[in-house]
C-alpha positions in Angstrom: -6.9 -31.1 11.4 -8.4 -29.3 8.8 -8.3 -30.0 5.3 -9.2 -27.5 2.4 -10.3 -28.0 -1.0 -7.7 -25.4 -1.9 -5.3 -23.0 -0.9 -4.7 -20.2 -2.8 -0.3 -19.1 -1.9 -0.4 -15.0 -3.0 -2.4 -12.3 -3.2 -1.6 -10.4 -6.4 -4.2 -10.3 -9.1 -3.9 -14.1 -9.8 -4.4 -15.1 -6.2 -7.4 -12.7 -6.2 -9.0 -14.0 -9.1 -8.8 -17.5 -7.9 -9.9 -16.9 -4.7 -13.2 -14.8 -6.4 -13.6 -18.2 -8.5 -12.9 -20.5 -5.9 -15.8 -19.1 -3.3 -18.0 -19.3 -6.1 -17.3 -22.7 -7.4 -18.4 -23.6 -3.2 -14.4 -24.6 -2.7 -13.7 -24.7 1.1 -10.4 -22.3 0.2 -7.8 -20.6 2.3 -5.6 -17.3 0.9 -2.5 -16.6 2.4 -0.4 -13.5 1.9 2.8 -12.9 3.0 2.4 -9.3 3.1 0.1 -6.9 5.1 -1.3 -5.3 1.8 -2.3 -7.5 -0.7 -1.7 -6.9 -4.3 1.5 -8.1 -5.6 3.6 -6.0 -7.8 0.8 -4.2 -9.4 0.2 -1.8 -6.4 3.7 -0.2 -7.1 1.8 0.5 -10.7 1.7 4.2 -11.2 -1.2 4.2 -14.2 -3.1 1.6 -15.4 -5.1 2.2 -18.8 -5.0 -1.4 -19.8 -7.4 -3.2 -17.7 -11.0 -4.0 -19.4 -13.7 -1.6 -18.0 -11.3 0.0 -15.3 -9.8 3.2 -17.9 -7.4 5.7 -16.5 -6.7 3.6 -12.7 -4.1 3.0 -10.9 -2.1 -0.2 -9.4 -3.5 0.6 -5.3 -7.0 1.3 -6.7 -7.2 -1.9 -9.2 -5.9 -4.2 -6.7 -8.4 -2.5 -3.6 -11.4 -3.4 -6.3 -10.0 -7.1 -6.2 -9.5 -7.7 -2.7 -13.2 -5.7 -1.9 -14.4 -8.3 -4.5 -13.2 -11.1 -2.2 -14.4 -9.7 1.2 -17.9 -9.2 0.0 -17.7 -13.1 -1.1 -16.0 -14.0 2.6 -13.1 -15.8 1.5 -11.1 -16.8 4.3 -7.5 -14.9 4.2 -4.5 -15.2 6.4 -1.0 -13.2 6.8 1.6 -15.5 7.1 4.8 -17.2 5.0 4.9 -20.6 3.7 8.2 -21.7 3.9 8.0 -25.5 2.6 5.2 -27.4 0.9 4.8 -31.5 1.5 3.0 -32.2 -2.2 2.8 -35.7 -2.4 -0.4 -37.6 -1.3 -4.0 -36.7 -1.7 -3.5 -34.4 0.8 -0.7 -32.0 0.9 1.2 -30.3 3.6 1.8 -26.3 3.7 4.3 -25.2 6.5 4.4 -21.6 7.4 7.2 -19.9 9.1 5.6 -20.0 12.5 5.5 -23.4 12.5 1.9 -24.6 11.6 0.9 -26.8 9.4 -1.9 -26.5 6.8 -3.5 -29.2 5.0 -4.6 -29.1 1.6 -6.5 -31.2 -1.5 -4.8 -28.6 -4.0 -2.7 -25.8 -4.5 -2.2 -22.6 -6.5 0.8 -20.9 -6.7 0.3 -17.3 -7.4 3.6 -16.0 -6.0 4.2 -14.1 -8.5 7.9 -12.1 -9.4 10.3 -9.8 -7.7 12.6 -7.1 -9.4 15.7 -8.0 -10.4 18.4 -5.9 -9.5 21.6 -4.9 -11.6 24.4 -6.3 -9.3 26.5 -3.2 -9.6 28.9 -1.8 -6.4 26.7 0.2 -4.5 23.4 -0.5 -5.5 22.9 -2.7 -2.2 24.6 -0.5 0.7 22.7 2.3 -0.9 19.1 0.9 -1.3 15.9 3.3 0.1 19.1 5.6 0.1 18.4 6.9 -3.8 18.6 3.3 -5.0 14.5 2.5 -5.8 12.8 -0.3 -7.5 9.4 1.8 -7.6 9.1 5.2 -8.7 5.3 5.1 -7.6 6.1 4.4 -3.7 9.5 7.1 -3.7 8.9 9.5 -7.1 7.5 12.1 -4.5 11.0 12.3 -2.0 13.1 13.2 -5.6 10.5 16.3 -6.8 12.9 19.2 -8.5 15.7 16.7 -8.1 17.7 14.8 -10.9 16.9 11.0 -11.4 18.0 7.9 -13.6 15.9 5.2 -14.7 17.4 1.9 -15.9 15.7 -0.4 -18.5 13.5 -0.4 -21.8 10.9 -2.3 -21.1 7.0 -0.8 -20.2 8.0 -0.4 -16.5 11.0 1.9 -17.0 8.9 3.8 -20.0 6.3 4.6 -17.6 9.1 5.4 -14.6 10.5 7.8 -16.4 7.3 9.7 -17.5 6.1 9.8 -14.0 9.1 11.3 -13.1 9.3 13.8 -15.5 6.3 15.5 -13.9 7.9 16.1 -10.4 12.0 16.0 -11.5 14.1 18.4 -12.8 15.5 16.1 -15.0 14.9 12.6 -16.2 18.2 10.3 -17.6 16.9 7.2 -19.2 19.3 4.7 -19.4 19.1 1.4 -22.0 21.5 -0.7 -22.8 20.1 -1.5 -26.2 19.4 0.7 -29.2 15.5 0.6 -29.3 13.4 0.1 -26.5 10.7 -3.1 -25.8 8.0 -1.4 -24.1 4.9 -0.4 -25.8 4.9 2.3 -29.2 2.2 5.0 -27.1 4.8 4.8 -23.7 7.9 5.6 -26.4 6.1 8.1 -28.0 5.5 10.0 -24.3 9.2 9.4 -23.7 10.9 10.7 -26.8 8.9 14.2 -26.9 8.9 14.5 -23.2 12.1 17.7 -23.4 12.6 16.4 -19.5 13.7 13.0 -20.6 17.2 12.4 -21.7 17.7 8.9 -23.9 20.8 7.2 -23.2 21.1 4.4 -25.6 23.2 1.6 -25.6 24.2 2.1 -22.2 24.7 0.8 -18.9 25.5 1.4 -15.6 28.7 0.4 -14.3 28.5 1.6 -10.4 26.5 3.9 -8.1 28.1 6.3 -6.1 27.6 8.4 -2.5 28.0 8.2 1.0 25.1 8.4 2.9 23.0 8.6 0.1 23.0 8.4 -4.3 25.3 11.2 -5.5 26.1 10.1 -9.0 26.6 7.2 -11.3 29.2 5.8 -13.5 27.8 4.8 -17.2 29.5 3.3 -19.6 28.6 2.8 -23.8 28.7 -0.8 -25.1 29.8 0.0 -28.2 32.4 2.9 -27.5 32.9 1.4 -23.7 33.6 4.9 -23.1 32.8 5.8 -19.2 30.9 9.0 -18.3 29.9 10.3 -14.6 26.1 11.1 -14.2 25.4 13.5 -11.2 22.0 12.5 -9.9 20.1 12.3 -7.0 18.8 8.9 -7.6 18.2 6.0 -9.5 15.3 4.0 -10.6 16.1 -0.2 -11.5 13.2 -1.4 -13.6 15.0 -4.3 -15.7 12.9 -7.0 -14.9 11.6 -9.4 -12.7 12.6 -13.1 -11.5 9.9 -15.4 -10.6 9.4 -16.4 -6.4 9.7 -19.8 -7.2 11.8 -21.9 -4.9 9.0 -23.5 -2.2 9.5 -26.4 -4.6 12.8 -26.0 -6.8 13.8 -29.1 -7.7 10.5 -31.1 -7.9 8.6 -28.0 -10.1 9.4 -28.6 -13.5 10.5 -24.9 -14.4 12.5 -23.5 -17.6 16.0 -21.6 -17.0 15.0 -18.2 -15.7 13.4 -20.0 -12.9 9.4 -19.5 -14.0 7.3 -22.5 -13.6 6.1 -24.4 -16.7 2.6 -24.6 -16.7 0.1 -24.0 -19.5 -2.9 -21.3 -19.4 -4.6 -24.5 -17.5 -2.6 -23.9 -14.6 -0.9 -27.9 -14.5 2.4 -28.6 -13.3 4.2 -31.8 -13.2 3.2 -32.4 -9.6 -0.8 -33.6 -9.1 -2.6 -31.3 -7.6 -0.3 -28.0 -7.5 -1.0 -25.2 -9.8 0.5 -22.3 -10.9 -0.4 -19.0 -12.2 0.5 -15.5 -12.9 3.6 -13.7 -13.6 5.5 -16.9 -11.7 5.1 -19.4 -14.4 6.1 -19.4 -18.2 3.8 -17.6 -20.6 4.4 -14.8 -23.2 2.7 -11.8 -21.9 2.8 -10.9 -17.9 0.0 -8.0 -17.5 -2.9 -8.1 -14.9 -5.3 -9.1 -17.3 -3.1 -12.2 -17.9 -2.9 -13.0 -14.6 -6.8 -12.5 -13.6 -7.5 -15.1 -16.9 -4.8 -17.5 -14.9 -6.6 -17.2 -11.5 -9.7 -18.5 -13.2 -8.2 -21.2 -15.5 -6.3 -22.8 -12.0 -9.4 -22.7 -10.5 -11.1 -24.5 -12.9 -8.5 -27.4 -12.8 -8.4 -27.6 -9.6 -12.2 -28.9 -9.6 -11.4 -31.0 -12.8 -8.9 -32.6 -10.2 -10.8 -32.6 -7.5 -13.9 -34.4 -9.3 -11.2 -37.2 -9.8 -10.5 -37.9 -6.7 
């Protein structure tokens, strides 16, 4: 059988980065991606204005530059789910869901994070039914309708003003007084007229048969309930790291992200992690490019060692 230098688990902009530094560093290396598209969470991105060099982009267009970037170098890609990891030894053991077996020097996880959801009564049985976790992939089936985004953060900022330009009407929904995401996003959502702020808020249940009618609210401080008649809603509170191929032997902190440095180096020899999966300040793309490349470089420091 086979064995790699280095295989690279996810293809978001971590995965992609490594991959690019890998082939060039001559690293027999394998990618594999779950999904069809590769990308991660970034293709759901809207706008990007953030990303060195690239103004003015957007999530599908960034993340089409980094996976061109990797096909013009011939890295070696493959569709498929790992669903248990064998890390001990010289030589580890990757297990997909189809039942082969891969065998490995070194590995980066680059699995990256998932949207967390709120929990509430009828969020699940009415999900792709008004319920969305990306206003980019379903904005366009709610145009001249009314819509609710949940959250304060940069992602539910951004939500709401790409809604604005298609909806009716725009509630924004916080449960906090202030919001986290960035000054210039606030600034676009408190003199956007199409945007209502709901501070100190949350939601309490979703409501409809077949599909989001309304949504209960109710105020934190007053705990005073109110109905919101909407045609759908928009949960961007966070993310929660894909981090359980190896829960339990991963050192990782309470939220579930894996504790690793900018050098990549977990607890386990020869497994890495980067991107938005493992614990750091900051989760942008730019953040998870430089994390890509620093696991890459660790990975030979290891490998030297052998």
């Amino acid at each position: 059988m086979k064995i790699y230098d280095l295989v690279i688990i996810g293809s978001g902009p971590a995965g992609m980065a490594a991959a690019i530094y890998a082939k060039r560093a001559m690293l027999d290396c394998l990618l594999l991606e779950k999904e069809y598209m590769p990308g991660g969470q970034v293709i759901q991105t809207y706008e990007v204005d953030n990303y060195p060099g690239i103004p003015k982009t957007n999530g599908m267009e960034l993340s089409s530059k980094f996976a061109e970037h990797a096909r013009e170098l011939g890295i070696e890609t493959q569709v498929a789910e790992v669903t248990d990891i064998m890390p001990d030894g010289d030589v580890k053991e990757i297990i997909l869901k189809n039942g082969e077996k891969i065998q490995t020097k070194t590995i980066i996880l680059a699995t990256g994070a998932v949207h967390r959801t709120l929990g509430v009564p009828g969020e699940k049985e009415l999900a792709g039914m008004g319920v969305s976790y990306c206003a980019t992939c379903d904005g366009a089936f709610f145009r001249n309708k009314i819509t609710a985004v949940v959250g304060g953060g940069d992602v539910a900022l951004e939500d709401a003003v790409f809604l604005s330009r298609m909806c009716e009407k725009v509630y924004l929904i916080h449960r906090r007084d202030e919001f986290r995401g960035a000054k210039i996003l606030q600034n676009q959502v408190k003199n956007n007229d199409k945007i209502e702020i709901l501070w100190n808020s949350v939601v309490t249940k979703i409501d409809g048969d077949s599909k989001v009618e309304s949504i209960q609210i109710e105020n934190v401080d007053s705990h005073v309930d109110k109905t919101l008649d909407v045609d759908g809603i928009f949960i961007a509170v966070g993310t929660k790291p894909v981090s359980d191929l190896l829960k339990g032997r991963l050192d990782m902190d309470d939220q579930g992200y894996i504790k690793a440095g900018e050098d990549g180096v977990t607890n386990l020899p020869g497994i890495f992690a980067g991107g938005d999966g493992r614990t750091k300040n900051l989760r942008q793309v730019v953040t998870a490019v430089a994390d890509g490349a620093n696991c890459v470089q660790s990975v030979e420091r290891y490998l030297q060692k052998m």
